[in-house]
MARFI-426466 format. One record per residue: residue in three letters; chain; x, y, z of N, C-alpha, C, O in turn. Coordinates in steps of 0.001 Angstrom, whole numbers, plus 500000, padded with zeros to 6 digits. Layout:
N
+-----+-------+--------+--------+--------+--------+--------+--------+--------+--------+--------+--------+--------+--------+
: res : chain :    n.u :    n.v :    n.w :   ca.u :   ca.v :   ca.w :    c.u :    c.v :    c.w :    o.u :    o.v :    o.w :
+-----+-------+--------+--------+--------+--------+--------+--------+--------+--------+--------+--------+--------+--------+
: ALA :     A :      X :      Y :      Z :      X :      Y :      Z :      X :      Y :      Z :      X :      Y :      Z :
...
+-----+-------+--------+--------+--------+--------+--------+--------+--------+--------+--------+--------+--------+--------+
//
This chain:
96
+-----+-------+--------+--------+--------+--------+--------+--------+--------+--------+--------+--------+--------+--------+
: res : chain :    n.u :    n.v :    n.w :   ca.u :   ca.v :   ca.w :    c.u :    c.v :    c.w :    o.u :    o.v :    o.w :
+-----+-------+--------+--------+--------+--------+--------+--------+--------+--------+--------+--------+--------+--------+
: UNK :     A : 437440 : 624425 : 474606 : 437488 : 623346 : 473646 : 438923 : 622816 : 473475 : 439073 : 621597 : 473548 :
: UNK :     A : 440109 : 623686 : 473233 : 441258 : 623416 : 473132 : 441574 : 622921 : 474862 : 442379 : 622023 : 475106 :
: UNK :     A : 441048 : 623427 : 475620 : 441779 : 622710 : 477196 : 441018 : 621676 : 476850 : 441188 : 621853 : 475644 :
: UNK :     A : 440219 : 620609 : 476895 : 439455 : 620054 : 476872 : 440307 : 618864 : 475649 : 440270 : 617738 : 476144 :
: UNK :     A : 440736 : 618859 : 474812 : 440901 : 618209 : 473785 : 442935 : 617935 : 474455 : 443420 : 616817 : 474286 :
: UNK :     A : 443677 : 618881 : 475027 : 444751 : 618786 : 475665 : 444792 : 617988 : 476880 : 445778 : 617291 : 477121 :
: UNK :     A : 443562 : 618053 : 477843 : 443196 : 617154 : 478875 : 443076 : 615713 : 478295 : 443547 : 614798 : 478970 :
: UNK :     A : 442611 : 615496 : 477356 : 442319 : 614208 : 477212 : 443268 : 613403 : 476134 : 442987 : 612231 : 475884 :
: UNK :     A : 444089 : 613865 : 475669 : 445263 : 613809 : 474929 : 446374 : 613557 : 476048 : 447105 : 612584 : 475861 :
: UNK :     A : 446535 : 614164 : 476944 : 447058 : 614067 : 478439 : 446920 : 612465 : 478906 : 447969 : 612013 : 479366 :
: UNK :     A : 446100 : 611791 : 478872 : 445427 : 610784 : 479348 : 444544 : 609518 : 478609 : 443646 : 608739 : 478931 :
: UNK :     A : 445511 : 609866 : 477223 : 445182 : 609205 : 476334 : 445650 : 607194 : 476830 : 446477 : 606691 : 477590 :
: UNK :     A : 445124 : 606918 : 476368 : 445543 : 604458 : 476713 : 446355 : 604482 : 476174 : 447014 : 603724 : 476886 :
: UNK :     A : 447223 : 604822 : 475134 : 448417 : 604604 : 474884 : 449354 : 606098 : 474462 : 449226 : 607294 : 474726 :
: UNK :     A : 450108 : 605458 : 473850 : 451545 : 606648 : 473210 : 450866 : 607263 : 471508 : 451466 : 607959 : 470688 :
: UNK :     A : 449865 : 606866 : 471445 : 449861 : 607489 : 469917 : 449460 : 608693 : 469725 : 449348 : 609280 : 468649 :
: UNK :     A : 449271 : 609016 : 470622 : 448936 : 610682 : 470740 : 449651 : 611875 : 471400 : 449470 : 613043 : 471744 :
: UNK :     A : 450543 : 610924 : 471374 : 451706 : 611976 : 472295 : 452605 : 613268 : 471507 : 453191 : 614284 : 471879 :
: UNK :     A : 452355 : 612628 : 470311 : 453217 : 613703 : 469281 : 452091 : 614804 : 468633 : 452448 : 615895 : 468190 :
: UNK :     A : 450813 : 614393 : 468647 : 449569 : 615495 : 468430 : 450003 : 615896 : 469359 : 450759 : 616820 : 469059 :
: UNK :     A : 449951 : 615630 : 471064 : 449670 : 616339 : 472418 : 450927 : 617562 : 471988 : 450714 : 618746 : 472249 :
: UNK :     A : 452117 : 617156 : 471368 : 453619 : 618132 : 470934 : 452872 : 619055 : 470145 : 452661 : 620201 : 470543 :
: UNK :     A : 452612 : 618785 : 469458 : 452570 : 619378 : 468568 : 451484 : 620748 : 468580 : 451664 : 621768 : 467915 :
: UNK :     A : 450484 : 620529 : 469377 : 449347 : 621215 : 469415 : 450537 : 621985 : 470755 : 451301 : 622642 : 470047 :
: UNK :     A : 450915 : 622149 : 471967 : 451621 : 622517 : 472309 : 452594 : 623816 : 471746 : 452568 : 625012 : 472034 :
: UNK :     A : 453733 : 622785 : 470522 : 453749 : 624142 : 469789 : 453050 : 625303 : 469218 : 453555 : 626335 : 468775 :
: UNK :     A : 451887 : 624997 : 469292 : 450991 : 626014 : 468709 : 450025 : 626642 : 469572 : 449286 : 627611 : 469398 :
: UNK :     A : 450153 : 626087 : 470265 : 449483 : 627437 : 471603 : 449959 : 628793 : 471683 : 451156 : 629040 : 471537 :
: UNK :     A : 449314 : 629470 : 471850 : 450301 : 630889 : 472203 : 449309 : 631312 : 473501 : 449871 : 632117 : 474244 :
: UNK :     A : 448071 : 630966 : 473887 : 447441 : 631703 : 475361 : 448578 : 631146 : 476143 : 449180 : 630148 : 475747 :
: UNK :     A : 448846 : 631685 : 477096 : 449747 : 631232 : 477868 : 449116 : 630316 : 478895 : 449487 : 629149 : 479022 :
: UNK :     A : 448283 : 630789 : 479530 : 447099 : 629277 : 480566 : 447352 : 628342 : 479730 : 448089 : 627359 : 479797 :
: UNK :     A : 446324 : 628945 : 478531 : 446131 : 627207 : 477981 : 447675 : 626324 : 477713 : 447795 : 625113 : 477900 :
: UNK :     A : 448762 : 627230 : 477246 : 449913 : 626192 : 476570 : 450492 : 625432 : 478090 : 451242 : 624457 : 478054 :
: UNK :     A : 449913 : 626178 : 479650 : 450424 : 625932 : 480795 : 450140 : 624522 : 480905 : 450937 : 623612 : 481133 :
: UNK :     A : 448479 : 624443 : 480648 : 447641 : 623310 : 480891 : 448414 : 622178 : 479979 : 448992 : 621206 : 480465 :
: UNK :     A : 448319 : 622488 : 478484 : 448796 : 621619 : 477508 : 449632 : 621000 : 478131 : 449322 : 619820 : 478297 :
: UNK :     A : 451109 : 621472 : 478790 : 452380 : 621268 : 479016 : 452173 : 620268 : 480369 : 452687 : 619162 : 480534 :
: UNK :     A : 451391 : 620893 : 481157 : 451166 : 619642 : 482104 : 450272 : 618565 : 481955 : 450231 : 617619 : 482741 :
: UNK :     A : 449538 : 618694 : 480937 : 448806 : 617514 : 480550 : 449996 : 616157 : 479391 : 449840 : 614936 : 479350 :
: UNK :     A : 450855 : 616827 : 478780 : 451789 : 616286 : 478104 : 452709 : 615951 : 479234 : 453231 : 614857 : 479015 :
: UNK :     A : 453120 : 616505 : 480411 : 453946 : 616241 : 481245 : 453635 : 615103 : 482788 : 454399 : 614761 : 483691 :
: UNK :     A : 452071 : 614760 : 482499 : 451217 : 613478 : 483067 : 451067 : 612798 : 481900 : 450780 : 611617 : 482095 :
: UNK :     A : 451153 : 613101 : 480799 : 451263 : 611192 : 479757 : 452717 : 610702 : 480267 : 452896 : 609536 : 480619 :
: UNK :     A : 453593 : 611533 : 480280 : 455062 : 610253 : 480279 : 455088 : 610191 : 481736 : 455828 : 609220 : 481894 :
: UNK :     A : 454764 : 610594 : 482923 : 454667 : 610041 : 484155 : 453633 : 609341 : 484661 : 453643 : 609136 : 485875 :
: UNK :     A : 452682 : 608898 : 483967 : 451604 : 607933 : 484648 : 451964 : 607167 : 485012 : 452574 : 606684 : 484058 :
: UNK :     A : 452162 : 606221 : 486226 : 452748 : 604817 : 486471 : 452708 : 603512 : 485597 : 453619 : 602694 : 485465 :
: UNK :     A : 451178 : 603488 : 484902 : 450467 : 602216 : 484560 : 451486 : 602728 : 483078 : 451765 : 601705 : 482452 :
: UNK :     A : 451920 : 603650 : 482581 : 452696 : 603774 : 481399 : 453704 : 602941 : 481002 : 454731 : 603390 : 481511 :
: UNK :     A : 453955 : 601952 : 480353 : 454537 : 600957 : 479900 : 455076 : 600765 : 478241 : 454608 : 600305 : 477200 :
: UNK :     A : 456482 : 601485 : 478742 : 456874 : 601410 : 477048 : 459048 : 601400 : 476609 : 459859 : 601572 : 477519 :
: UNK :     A : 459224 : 601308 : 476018 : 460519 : 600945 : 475795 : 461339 : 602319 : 476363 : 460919 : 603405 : 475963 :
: UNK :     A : 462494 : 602296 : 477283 : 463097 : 603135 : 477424 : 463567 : 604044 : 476470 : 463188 : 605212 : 476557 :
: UNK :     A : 464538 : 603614 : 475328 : 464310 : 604419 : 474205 : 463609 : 605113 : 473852 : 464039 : 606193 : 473448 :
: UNK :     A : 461916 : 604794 : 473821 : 461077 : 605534 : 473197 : 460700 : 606830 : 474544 : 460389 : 607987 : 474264 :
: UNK :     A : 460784 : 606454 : 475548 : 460703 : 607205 : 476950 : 461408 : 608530 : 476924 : 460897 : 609617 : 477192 :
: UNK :     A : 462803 : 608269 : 476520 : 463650 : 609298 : 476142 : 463386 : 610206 : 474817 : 463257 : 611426 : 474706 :
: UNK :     A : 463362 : 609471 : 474142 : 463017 : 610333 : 472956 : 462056 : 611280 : 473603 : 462376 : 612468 : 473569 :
: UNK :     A : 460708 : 610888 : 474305 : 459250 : 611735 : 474527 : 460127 : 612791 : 475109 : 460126 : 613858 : 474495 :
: UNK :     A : 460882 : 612703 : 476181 : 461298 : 613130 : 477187 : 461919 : 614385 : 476804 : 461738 : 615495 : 477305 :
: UNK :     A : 462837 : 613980 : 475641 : 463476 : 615127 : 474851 : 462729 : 615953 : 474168 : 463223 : 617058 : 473942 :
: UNK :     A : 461250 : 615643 : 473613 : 460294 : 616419 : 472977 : 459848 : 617454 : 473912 : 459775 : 618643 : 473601 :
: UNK :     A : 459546 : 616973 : 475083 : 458813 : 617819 : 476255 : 460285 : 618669 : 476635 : 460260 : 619843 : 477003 :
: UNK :     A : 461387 : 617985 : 476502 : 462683 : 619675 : 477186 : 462205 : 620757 : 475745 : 461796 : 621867 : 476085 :
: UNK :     A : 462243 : 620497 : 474357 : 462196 : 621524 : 473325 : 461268 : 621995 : 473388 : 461248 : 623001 : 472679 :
: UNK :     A : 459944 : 621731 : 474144 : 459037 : 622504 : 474174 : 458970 : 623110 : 475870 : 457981 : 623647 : 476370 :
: UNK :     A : 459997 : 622916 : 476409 : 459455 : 623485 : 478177 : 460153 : 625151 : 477455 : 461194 : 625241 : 476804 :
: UNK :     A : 459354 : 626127 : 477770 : 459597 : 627475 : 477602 : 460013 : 628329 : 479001 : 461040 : 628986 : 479171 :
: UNK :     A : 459163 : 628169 : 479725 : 459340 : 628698 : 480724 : 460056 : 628284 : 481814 : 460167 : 627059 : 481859 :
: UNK :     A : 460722 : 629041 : 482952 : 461336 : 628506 : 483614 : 461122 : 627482 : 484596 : 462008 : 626754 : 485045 :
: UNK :     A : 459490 : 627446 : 485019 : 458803 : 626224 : 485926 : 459060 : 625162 : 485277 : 459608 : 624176 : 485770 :
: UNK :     A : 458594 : 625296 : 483824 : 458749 : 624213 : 483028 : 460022 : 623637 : 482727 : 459946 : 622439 : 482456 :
: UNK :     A : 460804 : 623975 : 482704 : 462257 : 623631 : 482543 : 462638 : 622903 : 483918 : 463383 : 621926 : 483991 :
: UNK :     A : 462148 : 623394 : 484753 : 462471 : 622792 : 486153 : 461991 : 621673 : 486401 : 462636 : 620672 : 486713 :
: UNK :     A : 460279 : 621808 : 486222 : 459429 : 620433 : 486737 : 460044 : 619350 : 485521 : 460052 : 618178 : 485898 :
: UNK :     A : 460619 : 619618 : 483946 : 461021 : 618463 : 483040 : 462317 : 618122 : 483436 : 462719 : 616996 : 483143 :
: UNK :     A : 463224 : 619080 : 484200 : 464410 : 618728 : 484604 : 464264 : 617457 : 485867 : 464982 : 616457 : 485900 :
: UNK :     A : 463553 : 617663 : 486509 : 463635 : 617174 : 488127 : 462969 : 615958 : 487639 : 463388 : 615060 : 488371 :
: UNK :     A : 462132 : 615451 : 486765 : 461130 : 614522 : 486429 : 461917 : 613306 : 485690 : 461944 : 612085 : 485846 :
: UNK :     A : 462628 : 614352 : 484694 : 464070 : 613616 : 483921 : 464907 : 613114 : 484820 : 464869 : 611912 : 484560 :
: UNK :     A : 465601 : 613248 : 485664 : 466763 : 613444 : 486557 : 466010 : 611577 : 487108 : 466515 : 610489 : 486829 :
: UNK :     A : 464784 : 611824 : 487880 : 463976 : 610740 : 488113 : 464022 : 609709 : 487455 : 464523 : 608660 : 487860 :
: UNK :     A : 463574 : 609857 : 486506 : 463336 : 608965 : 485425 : 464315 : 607942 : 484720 : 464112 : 606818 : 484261 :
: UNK :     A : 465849 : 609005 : 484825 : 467102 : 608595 : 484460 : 468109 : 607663 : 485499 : 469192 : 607125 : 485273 :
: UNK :     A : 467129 : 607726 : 486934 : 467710 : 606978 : 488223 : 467169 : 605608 : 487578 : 467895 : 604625 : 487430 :
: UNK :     A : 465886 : 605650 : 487231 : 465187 : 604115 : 487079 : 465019 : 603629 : 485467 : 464201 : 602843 : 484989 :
: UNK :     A : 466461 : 604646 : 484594 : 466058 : 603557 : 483204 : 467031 : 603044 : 483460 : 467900 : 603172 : 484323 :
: UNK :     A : 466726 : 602001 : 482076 : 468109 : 600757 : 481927 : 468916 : 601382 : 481341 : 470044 : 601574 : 481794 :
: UNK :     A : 468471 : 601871 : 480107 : 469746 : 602592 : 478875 : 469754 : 603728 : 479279 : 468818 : 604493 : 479047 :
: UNK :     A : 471043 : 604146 : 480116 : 471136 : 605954 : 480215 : 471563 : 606434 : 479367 : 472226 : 607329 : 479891 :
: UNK :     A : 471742 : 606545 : 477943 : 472347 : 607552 : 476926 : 472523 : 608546 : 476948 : 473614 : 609109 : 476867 :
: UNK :     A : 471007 : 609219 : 477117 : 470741 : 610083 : 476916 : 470934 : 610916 : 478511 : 470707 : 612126 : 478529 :
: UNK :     A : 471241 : 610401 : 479466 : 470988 : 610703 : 480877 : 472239 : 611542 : 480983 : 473323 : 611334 : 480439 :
: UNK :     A : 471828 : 612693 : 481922 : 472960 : 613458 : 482404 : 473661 : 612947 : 483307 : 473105 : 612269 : 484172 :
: UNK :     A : 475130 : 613158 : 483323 : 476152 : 612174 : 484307 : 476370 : 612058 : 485846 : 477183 : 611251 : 486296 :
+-----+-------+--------+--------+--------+--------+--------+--------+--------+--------+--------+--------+--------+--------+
//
């Protein structure tokens, strides 16, 4: 029920569910399931058809590093970021 409700939160039509998708995240403790959560939160901000203000891109972006725990996870949000930061306009937040 909880994979199921993280899958589709994952793949939600817009951004308004992206901070439930966080949030429920923080509160996982199975480790599968928070795996699933994390990559279902980590396919909302890379979908292509995703269309939204760089600013707000970053911000998500920074939600998903405070929640990557593990070391895959730290890696696949690092390498995704790194990406992401080649093709925004405003690098602020971008490592140098």
């Amino acid at each position: 029920e909880q994979l199921a409700a993280a899958v589709t939160l994952g793949t939600w039509a817009d951004d308004s569910m992206f901070e439930a998708l966080m949030e429920h995240l923080e509160k996982v403790e199975d480790e599968q399931l928070r795996a699933r959560t994390f990559d279902a939160a980590f396919r909302f901000l890379t979908l292509p058809d995703r269309k939204r203000e760089a600013d707000v891109s970053e911000d998500y972006w920074k939600l998903l590093a405070r929640a990557a725990k593990t070391q895959d996870e730290q890696n696949q949000h690092e390498n995704e970021w790194k990406a992401w930061c080649k093709t925004a306009k405003n690098k602020s937040g971008c490592p140098a």
